[in-house]
N, C-alpha and C positions, 0 to 999 in steps of 0.2 A: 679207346675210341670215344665214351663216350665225354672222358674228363677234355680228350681234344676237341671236342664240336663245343662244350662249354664255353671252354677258352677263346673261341673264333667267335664264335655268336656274341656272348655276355661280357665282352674284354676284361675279362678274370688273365690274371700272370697265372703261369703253373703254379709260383709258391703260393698266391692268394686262394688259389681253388684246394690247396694243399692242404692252408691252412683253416681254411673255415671248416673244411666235408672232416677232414682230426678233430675240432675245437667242438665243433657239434655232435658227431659222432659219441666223443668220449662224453658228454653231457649228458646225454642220453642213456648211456650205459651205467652212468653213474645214479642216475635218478631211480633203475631199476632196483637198486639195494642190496646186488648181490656182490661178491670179492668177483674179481676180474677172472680167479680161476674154478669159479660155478658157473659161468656166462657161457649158454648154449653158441653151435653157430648159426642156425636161426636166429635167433635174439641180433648177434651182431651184424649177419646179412643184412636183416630187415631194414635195422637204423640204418644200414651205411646207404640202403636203396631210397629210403626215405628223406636222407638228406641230400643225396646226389640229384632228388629230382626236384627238393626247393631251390636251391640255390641258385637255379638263372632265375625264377621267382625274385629270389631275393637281393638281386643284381638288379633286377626291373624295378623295384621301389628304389631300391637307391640310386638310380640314375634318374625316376619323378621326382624326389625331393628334394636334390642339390639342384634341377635343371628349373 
């Protein structure tokens, strides 16, 4: 639900919303320092709600500096 109001609002394609909430996601997981199989799901919740909620953010700056 919430990846489809992105998409409709932010004009993100499904693969660009796809691609950035993985690209960021695993950035952040990786910054943590642990192997992929110590990673609580807390830990990976957090980041996946913390990037899902920049991302029309980060749609809004990029559509102020091309425009």
């Amino acid at each position: 639900m919430k990846k489809r109001r992105y998409v409709d609002l932010f004009g993100y394609t499904a693969e660009e919303f796809d691609k950035l909430l993985e690209s960021s996601i695993s950035k952040i997981l990786r910054s943590t320092g642990k192997p992929v199989s110590e990673l609580d799901m807390q830990t990976v919740f957090t980041a996946y709600e913390d990037e899902a909620r920049k991302l029309p953010r980060r749609r809004l700056r990029e559509m102020r500096t091309m425009g």
